[in-house]
Every structure is written in structure tokens, then in C-alpha cells.
MIDO-232449 format. One record per residue: residue in three letters; x, y, z of N, C-alpha, C in turn. Coordinates in steps of 0.001 Angstrom, whole numbers, plus 524288, in hexadecimal, padded with zeros to 5 digits. Example, Ala and Ser with C-alpha at 12.3 -4.5 7.8 and 13.67 -1.06 7.14 Angstrom:
# residues 2
+-----+-------+-------+-------+-------+-------+-------+-------+-------+-------+
!  aa !   n_X !   n_Y !   n_Z !  ca_X !  ca_Y !  ca_Z !   c_X !   c_Y !   c_Z !
+-----+-------+-------+-------+-------+-------+-------+-------+-------+-------+
! Ala ! 83386 ! 7E9C6 ! 81E78 ! 8300C ! 7EE6C ! 81E78 ! 83390 ! 7F31C ! 81E78 !
! Ser ! 83232 ! 7F736 ! 81BA8 ! 83566 ! 7FBDC ! 81BE4 ! 83264 ! 8001E ! 81EBE !
+-----+-------+-------+-------+-------+-------+-------+-------+-------+-------+
//
This chain:
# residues 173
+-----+-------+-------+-------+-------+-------+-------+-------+-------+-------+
!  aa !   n_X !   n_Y !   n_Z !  ca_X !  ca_Y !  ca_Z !   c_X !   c_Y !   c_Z !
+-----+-------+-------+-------+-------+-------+-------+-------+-------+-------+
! Unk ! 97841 ! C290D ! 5A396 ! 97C23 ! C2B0C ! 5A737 ! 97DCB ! C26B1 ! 5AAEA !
! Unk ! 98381 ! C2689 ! 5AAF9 ! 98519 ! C21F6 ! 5AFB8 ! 984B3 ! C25D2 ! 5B456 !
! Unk ! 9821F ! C215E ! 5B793 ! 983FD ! C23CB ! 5BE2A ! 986F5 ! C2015 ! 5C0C8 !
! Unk ! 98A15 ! C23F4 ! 5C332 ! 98ED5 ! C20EB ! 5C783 ! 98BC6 ! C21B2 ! 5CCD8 !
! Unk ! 98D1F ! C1DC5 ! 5CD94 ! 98CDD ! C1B89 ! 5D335 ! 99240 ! C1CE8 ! 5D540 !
! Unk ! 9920F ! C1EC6 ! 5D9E5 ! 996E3 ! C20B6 ! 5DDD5 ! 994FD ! C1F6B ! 5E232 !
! Unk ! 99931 ! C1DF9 ! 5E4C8 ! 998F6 ! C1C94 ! 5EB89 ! 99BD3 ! C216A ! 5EEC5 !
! Unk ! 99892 ! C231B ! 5F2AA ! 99BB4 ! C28C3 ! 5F4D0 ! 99C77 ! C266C ! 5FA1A !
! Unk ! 99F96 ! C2737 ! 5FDDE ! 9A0BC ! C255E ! 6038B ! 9A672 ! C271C ! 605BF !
! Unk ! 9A4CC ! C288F ! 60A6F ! 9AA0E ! C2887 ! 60E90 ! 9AADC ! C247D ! 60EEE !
! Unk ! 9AF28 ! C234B ! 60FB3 ! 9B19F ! C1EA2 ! 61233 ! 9B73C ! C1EFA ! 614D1 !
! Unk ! 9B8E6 ! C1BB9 ! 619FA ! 9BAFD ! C1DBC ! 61BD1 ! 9C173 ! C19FB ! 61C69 !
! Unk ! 9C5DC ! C1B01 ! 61AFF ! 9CA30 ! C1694 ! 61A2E ! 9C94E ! C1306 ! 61B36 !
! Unk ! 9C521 ! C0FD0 ! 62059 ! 9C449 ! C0AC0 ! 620BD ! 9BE6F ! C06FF ! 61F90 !
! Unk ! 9BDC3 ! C0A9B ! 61B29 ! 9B803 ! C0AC3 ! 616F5 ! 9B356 ! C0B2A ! 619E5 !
! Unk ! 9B3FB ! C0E93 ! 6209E ! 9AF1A ! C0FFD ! 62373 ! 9AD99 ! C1364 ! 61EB8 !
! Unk ! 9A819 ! C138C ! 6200B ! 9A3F3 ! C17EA ! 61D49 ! 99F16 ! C18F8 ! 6213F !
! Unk ! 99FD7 ! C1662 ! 62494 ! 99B24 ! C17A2 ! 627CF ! 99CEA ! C13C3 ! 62E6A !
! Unk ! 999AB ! C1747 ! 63159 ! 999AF ! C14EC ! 636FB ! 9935C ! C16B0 ! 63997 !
! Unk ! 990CF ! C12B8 ! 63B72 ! 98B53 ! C1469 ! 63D3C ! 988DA ! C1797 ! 639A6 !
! Unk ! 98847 ! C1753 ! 635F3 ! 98577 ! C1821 ! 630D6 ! 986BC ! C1F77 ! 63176 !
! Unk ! 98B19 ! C1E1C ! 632C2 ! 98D19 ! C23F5 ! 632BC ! 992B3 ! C255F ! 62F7E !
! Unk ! 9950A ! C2A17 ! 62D27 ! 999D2 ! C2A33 ! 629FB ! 99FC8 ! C2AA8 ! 630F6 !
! Unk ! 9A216 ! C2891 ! 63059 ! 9A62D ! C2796 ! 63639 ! 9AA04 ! C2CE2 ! 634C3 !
! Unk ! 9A894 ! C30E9 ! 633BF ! 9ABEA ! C348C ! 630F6 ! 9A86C ! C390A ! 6322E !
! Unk ! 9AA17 ! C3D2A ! 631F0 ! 9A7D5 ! C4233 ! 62EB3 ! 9A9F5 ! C45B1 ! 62CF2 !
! Unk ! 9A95C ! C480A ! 6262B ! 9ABED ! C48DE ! 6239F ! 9A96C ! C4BF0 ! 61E90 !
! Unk ! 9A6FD ! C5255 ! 62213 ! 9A4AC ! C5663 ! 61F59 ! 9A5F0 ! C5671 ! 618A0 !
! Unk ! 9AB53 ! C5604 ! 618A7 ! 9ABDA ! C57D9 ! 61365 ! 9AA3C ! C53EF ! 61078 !
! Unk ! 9AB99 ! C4F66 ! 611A9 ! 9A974 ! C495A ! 60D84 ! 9A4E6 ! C4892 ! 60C65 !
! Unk ! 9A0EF ! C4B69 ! 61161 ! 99B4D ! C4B00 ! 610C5 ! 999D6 ! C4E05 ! 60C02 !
! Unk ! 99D41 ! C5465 ! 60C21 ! 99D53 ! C569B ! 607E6 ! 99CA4 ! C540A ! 602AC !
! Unk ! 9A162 ! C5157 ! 6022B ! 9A2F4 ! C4F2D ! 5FC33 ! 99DCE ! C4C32 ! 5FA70 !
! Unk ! 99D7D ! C48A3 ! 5FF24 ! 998D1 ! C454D ! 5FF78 ! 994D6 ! C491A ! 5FB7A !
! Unk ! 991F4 ! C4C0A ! 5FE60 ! 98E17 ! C4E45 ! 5FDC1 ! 99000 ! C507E ! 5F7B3 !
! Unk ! 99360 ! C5365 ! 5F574 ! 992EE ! C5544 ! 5F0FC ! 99412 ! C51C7 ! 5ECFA !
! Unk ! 996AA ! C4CDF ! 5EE32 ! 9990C ! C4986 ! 5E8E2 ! 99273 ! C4674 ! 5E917 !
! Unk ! 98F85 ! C4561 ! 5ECD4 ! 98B22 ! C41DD ! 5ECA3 ! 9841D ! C4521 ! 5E9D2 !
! Unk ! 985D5 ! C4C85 ! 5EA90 ! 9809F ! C4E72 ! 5EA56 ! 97F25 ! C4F4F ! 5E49D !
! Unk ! 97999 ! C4E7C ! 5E3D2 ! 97836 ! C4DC9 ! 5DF7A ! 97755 ! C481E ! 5DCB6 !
! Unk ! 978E9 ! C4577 ! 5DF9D ! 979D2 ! C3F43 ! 5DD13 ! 975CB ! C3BC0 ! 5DF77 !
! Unk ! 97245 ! C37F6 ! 5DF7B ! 9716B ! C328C ! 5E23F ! 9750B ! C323F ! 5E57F !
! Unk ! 9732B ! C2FCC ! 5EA98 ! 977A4 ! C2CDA ! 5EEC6 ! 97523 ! C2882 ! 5F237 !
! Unk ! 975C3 ! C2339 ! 5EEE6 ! 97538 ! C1F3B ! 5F0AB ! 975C1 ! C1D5D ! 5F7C1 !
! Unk ! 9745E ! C1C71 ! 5FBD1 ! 975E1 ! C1AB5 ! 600B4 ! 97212 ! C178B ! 602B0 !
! Unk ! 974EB ! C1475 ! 60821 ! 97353 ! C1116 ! 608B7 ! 96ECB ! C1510 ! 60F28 !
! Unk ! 96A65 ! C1041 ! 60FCC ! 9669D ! C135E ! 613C8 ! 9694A ! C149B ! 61967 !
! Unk ! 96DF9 ! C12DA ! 61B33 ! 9712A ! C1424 ! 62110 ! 972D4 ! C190E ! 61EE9 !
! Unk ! 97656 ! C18C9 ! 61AEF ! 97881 ! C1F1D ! 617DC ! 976AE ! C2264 ! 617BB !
! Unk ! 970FD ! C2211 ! 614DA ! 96CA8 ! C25F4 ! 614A2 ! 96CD8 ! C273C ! 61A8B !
! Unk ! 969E5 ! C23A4 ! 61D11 ! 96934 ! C253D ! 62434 ! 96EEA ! C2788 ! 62644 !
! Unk ! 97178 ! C2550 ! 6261D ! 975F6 ! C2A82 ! 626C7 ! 977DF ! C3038 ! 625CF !
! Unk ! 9750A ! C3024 ! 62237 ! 974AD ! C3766 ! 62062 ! 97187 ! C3A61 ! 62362 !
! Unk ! 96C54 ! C3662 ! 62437 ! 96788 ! C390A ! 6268C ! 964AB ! C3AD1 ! 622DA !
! Unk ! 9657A ! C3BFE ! 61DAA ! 961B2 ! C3DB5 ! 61999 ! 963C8 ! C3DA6 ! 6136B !
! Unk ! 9603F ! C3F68 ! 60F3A ! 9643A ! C3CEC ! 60B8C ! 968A2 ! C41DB ! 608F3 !
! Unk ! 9699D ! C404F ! 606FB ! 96EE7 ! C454A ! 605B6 ! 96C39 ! C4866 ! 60076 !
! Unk ! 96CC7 ! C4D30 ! 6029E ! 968EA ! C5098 ! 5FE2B ! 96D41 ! C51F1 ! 5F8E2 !
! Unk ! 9695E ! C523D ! 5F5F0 ! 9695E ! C5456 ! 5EF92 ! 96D7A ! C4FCA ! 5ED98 !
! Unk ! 96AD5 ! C4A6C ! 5EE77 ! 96CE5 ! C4457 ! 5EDA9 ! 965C5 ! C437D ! 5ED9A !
! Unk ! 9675C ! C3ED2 ! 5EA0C ! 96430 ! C3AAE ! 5EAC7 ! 965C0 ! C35F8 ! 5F000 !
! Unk ! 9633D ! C34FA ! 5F16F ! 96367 ! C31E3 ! 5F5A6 ! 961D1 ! C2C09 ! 5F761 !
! Unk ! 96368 ! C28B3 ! 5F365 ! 9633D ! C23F4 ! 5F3B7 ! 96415 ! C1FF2 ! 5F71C !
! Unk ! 9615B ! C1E4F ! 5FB9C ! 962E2 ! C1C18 ! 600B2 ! 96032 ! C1526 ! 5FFC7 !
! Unk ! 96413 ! C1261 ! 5FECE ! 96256 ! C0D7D ! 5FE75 ! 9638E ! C0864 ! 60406 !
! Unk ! 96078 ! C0685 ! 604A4 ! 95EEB ! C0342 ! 6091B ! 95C17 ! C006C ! 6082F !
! Unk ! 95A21 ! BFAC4 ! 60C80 ! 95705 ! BF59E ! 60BE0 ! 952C9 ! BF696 ! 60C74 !
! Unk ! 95335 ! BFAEF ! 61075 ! 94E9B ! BFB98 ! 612F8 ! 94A3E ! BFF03 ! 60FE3 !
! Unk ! 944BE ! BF9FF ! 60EEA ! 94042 ! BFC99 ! 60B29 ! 93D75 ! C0040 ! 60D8F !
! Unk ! 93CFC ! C0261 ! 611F5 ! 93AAF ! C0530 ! 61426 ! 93DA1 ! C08E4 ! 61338 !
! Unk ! 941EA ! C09F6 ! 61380 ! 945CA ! C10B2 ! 6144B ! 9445B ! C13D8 ! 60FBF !
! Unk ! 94251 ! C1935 ! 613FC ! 942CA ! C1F67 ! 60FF5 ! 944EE ! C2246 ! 611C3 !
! Unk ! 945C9 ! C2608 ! 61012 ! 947A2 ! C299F ! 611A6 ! 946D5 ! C2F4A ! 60D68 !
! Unk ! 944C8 ! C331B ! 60F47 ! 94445 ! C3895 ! 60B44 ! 9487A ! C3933 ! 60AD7 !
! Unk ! 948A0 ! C395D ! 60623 ! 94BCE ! C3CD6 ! 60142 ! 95008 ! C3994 ! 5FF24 !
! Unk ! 94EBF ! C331A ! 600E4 ! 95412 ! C2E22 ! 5FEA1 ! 94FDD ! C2B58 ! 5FA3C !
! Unk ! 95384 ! C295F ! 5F540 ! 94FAE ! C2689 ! 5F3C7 ! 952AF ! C2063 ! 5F660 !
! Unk ! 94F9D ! C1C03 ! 5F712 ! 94FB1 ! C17FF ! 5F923 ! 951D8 ! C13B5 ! 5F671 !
! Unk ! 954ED ! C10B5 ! 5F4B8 ! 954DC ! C0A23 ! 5F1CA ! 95756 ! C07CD ! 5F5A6 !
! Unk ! 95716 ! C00F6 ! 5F58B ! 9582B ! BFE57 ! 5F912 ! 95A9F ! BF9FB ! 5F4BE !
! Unk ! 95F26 ! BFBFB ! 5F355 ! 96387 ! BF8DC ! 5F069 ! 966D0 ! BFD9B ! 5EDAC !
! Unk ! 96CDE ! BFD74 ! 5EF0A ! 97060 ! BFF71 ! 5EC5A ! 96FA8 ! C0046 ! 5E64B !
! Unk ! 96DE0 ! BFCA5 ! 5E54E ! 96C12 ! BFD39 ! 5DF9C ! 968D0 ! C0291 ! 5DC72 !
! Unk ! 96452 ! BFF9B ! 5E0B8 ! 95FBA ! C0345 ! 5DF88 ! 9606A ! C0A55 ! 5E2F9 !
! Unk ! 9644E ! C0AF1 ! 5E45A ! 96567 ! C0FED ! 5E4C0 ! 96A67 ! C1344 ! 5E0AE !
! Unk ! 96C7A ! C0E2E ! 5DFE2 ! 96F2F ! C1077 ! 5DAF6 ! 96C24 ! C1122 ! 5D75A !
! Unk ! 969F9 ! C0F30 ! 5D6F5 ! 9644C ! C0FD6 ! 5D055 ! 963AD ! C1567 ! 5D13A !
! Unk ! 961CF ! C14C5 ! 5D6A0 ! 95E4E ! C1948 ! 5D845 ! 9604B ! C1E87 ! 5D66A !
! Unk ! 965F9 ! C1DF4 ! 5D95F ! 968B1 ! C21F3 ! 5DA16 ! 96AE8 ! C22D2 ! 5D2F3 !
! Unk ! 96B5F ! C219F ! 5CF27 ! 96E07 ! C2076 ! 5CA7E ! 96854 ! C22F5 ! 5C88C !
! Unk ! 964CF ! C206A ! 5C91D ! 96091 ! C2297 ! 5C4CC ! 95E17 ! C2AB9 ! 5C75A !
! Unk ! 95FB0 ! C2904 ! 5CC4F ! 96030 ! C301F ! 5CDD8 ! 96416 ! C3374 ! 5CBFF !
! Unk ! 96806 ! C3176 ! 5CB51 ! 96D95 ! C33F9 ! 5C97D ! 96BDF ! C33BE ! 5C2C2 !
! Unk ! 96A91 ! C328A ! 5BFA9 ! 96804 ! C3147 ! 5BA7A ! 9651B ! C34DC ! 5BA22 !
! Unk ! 95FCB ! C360C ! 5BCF2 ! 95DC1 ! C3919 ! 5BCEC ! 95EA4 ! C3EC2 ! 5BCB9 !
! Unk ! 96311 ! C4040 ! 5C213 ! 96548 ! C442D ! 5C116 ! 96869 ! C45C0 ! 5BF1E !
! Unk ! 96B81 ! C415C ! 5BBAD ! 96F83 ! C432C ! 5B81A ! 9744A ! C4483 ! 5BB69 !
! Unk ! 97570 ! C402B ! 5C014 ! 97970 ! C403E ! 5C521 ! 97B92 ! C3C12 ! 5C1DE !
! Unk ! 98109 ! C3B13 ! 5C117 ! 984EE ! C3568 ! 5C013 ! 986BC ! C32FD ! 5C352 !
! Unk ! 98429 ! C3358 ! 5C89E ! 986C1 ! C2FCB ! 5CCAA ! 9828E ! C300A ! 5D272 !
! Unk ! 983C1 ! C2C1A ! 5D2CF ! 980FA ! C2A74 ! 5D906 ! 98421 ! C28AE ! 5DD10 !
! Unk ! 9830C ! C29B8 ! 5E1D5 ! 986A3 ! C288D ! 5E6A9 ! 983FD ! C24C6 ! 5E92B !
! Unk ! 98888 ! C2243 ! 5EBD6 ! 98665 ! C1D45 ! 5F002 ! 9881C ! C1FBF ! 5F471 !
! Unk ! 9862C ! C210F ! 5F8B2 ! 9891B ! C247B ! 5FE51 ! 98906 ! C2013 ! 601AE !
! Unk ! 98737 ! C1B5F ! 60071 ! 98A49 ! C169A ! 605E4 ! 983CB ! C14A8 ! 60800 !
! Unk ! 98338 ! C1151 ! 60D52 ! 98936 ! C0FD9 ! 60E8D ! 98AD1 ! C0BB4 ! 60E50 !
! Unk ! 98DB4 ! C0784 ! 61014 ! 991CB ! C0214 ! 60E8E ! 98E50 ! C0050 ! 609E3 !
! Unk ! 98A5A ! BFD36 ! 60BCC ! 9869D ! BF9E0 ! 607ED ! 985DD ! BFC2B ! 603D2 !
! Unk ! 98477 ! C014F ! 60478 ! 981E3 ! C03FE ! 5FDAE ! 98720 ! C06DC ! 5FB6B !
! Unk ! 98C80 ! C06E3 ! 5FD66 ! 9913F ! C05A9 ! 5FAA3 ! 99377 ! C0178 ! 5F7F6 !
! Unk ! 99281 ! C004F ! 5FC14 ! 99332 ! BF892 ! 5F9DD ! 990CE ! BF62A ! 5F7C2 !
! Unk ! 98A6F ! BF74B ! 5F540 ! 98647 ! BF59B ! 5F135 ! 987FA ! BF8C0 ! 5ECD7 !
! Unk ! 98AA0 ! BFD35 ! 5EDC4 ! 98BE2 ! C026B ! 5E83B ! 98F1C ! C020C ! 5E646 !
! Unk ! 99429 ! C01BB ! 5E95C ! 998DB ! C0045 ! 5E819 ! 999E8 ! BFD82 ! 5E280 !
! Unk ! 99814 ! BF927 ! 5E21B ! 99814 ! BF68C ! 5DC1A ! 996E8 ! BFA1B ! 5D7FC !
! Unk ! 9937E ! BFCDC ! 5D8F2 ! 9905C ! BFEEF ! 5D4BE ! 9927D ! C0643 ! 5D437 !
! Unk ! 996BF ! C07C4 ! 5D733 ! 9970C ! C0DAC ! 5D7A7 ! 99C18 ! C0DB6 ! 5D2F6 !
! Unk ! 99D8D ! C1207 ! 5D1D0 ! 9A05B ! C1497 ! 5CD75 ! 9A53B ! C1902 ! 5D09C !
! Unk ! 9A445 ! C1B2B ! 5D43C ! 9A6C0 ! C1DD1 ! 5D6BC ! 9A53E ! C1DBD ! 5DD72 !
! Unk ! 9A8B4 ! C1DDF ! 5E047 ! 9A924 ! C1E42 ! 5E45A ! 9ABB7 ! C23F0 ! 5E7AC !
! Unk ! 9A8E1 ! C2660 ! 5E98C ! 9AA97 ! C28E2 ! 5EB73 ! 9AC67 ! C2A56 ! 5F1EA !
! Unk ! 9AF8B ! C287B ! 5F258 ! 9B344 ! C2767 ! 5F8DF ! 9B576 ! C2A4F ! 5FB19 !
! Unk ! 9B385 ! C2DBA ! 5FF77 ! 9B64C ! C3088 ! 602E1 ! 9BA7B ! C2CE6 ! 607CA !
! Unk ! 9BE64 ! C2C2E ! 60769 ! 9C187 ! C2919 ! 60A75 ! 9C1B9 ! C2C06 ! 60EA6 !
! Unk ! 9BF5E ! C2BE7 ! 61143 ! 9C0CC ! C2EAE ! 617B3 ! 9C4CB ! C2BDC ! 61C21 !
! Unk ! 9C8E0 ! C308B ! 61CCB ! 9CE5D ! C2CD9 ! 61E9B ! 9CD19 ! C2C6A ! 624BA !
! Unk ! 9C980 ! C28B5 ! 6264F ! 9C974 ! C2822 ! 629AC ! 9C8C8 ! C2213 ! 62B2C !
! Unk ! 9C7E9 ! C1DB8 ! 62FDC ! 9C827 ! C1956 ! 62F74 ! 9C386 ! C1902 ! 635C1 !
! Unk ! 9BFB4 ! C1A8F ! 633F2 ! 9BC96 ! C1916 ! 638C7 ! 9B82A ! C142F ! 63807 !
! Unk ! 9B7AF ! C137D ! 63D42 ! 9B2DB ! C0DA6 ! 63F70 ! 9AE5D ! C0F64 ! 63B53 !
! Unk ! 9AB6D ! C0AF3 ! 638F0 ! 9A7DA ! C0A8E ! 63590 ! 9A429 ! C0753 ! 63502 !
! Unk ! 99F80 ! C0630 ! 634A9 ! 99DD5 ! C0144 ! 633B9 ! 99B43 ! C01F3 ! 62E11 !
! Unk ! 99C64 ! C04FB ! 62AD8 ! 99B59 ! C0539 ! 625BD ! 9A031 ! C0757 ! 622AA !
! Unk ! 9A0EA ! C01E8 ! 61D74 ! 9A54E ! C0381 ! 619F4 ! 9A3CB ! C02F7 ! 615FF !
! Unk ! 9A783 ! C0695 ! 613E2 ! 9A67E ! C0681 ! 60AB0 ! 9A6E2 ! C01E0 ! 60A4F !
! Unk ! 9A421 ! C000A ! 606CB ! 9A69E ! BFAB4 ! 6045F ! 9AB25 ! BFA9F ! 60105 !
! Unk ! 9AF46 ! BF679 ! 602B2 ! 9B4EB ! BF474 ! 60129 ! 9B356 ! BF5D9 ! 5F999 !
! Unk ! 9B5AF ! BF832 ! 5F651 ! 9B5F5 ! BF72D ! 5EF74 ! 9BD60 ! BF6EC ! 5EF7F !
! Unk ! 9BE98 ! BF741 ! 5EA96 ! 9C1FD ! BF672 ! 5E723 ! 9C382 ! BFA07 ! 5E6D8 !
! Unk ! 9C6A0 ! BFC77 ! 5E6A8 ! 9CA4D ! C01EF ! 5E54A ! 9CC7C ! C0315 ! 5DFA8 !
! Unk ! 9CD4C ! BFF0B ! 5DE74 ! 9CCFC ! BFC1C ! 5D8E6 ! 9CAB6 ! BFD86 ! 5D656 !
! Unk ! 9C5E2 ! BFC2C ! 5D757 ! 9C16D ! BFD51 ! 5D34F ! 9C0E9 ! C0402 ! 5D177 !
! Unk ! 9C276 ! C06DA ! 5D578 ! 9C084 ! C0BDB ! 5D5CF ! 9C78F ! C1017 ! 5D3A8 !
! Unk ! 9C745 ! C12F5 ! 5D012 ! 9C912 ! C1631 ! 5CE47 ! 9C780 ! C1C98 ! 5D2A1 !
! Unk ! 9CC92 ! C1E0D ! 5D474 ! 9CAF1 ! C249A ! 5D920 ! 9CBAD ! C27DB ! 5D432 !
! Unk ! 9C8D6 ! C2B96 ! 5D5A0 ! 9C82D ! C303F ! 5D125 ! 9C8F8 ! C367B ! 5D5DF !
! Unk ! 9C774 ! C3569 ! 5D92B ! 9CA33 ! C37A4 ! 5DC94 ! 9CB52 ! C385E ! 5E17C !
! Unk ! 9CEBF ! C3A84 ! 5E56D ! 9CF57 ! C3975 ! 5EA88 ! 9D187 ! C3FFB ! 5ED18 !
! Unk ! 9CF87 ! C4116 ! 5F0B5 ! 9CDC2 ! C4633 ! 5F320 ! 9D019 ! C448B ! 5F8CF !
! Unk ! 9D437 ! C473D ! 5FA5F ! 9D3BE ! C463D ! 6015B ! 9D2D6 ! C4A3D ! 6037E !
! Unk ! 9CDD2 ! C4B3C ! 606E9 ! 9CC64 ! C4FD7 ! 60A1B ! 9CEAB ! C4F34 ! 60FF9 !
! Unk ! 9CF98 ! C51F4 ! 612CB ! 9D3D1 ! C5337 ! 61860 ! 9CCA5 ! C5485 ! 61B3A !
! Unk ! 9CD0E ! C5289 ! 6205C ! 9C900 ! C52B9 ! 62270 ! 9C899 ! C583C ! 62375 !
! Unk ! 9C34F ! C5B59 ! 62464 ! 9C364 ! C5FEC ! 6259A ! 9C01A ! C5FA0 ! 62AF7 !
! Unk ! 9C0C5 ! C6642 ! 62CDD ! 9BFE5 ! C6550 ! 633B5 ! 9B92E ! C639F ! 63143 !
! Unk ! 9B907 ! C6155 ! 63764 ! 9B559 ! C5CA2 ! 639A0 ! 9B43A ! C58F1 ! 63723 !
! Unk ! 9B8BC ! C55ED ! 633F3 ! 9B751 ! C51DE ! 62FFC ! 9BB21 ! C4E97 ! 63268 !
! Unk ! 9B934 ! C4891 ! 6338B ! 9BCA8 ! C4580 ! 635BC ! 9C264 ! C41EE ! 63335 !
! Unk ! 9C143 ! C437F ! 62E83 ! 9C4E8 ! C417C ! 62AC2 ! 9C610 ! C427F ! 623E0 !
! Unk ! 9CB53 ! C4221 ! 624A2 ! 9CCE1 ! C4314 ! 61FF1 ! 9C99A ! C3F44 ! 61A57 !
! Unk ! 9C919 ! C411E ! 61615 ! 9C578 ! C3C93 ! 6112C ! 9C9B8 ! C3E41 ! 60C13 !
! Unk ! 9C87C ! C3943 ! 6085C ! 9CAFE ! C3B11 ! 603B0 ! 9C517 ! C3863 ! 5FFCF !
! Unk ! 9C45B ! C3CE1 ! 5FBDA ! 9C194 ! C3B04 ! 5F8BE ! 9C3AA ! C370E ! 5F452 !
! Unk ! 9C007 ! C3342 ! 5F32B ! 9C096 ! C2F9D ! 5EDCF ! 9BC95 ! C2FA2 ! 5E9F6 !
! Unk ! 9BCF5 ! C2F18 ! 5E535 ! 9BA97 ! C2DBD ! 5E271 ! 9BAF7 ! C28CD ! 5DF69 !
! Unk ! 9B9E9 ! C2773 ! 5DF3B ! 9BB6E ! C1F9E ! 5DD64 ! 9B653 ! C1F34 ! 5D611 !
! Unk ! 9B8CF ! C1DA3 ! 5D2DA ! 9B414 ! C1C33 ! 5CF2A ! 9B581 ! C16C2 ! 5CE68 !
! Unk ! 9B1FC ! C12A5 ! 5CB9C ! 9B3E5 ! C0E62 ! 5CACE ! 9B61E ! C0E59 ! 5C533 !
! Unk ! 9B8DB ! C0A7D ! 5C848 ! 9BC81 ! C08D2 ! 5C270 ! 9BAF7 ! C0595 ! 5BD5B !
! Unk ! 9B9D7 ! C0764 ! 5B8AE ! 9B94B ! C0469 ! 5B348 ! 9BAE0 ! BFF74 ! 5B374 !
! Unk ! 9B7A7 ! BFC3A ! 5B1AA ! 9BAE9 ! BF625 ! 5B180 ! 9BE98 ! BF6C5 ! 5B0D8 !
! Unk ! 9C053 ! BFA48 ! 5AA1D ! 9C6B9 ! BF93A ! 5A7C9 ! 9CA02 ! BFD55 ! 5A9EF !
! Unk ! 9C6EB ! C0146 ! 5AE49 ! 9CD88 ! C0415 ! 5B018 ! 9D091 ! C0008 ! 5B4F6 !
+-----+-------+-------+-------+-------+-------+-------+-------+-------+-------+
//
């Protein structure tokens, strides 16, 4: 069985994704999507990400990779290389007979995945706020949309999003 690797993330028109290891947005329904396009699957993240949730995201595997040899945490399994959590996460998805694994961020463990993902999945949130964390810059090129969704913000949501789906492109298309 092939497994795809997918990258899932908000991001925001001026490629914020994060501010104080926090999302600069809030945006009930996306968390939604979040949560149902990701459950059931592996989900690769980096150890600030993990600590940003506060715990790991249930009925997922929970793959939290970091330098640090000391870090645990109940109910994550641990690697300390992008690599070795894709294994991780690929030979769990194998196991259960899942065809895909998620990378949930953030910059670095996008930007270590990035090479290696098959689909991307991008919530564009139309907004343009202060950040000190961004997606990493790819090719547009490279990536074939399969589809695009614009949701209208709903009450207490600070902004309007359009969904993407991005797969990569075949050498010869």
C-alpha cells in the first residue's frame, strides 16, 4: 500500500501561520475541517505544536518530533527527526490499513516535509495579520488544485477561509 504524505495548515494571505506559538485567528469551523479531514490518521508535529494544543489530539496517532532527548509526553509517540516520524507515522498508517499521514506544522517540520508530501492541504485564511511564524515559500507549479471551497466567516469567527487541496504534480504532467 502507498501512503501519502499530506501537509494540513492555516495559513494566512501573508503566509502567517502562527504568532506566540499561538494560531492569530479564530476560526470554529476550520478547526472543524481540521479535526475531521485529519481523524483516524497519524499526525506528524513539531514539540511547540504539540505544546500548543495542550494535549494530543484524540482518536490520531500522535507523533510529536523534537531535539530534545528527554521529552515525553502521555499518549504522543516521540522521534527526533522529520524522518523518523514519518516512518513512524507510515508504518502506523500500514498497520491500520490508513493511506495517508498528516504533517500539522509548525514552519520547520513543514519545511523538513514539504519535499517529501503528495498533497497539501491549505486553508487560506483571508486575513493579513503580525506573525512570527510562516509556511514555507513552494512552487505553485509543482502542485495541481483538485479543489477550492470558500467558507464566509460565521458569528464569532474572525475571518473569512477558502479551502484548498493541492496534490503534486507527475514529472510528465
Amino acid at each position: 500500500m502507498t501512503i501519502k504524505v499530506s501537509l494540513i495548515a492555516a495559513v494566512a494571505e501573508n503566509g502567517v501561520i502562527g504568532r506566540n506559538n499561538q494560531l492569530p485567528w479564530h476560526i470554529k469551523s476550520e478547526f472543524q475541517y481540521f479535526k475531521t479531514t485529519t481523524l483516524g490518521h497519524p499526525i506528524v508535529m513539531g514539540r511547540r505544536s504539540f505544546e500548543s494544543l495542550g494535549k494530543p489530539l484524540p482518536k490520531r496517532a500522535n507523533i510529536v518530533v523534537t531535539r530534545d532527548t528527554a521529552f515525553s509526553a502521555k499518549g504522543v509517540i516521540v522521534a527526533h527527526s522529520v524522518e523518523e516520524g514519518m516512518k513512524i507515522a507510515k508504518d502506523i498508517a500500514a498497520k491500520e490499513n490508513v493511506g495517508e499521514v498528516f504533517i500539522g506544522g509548525g514552519a520547520d517540520i513543514y519545511r523538513l516535509s514539504l519535499p517529501h508530501a503528495d498533497r497539501l492541504y491549505l486553508t487560506e485564511v483571508h486575513l493579513k495579520p503580525e506573525g512570527d511564524t510562516l509556511f514555507p515559500a513552494f512552487d505553485r507549479g509543482d502542485w495541481k488544485e483538485m479543489k477550492r471551497e470558500f467558507h464566509p466567516k460565521q458569528e464569532g469567527e474572525t475571518a473569512d477561509y477558502t479551502i484548498t487541496v493541492l496534490e503534486r504534480k507527475l514529472p510528465q504532467e
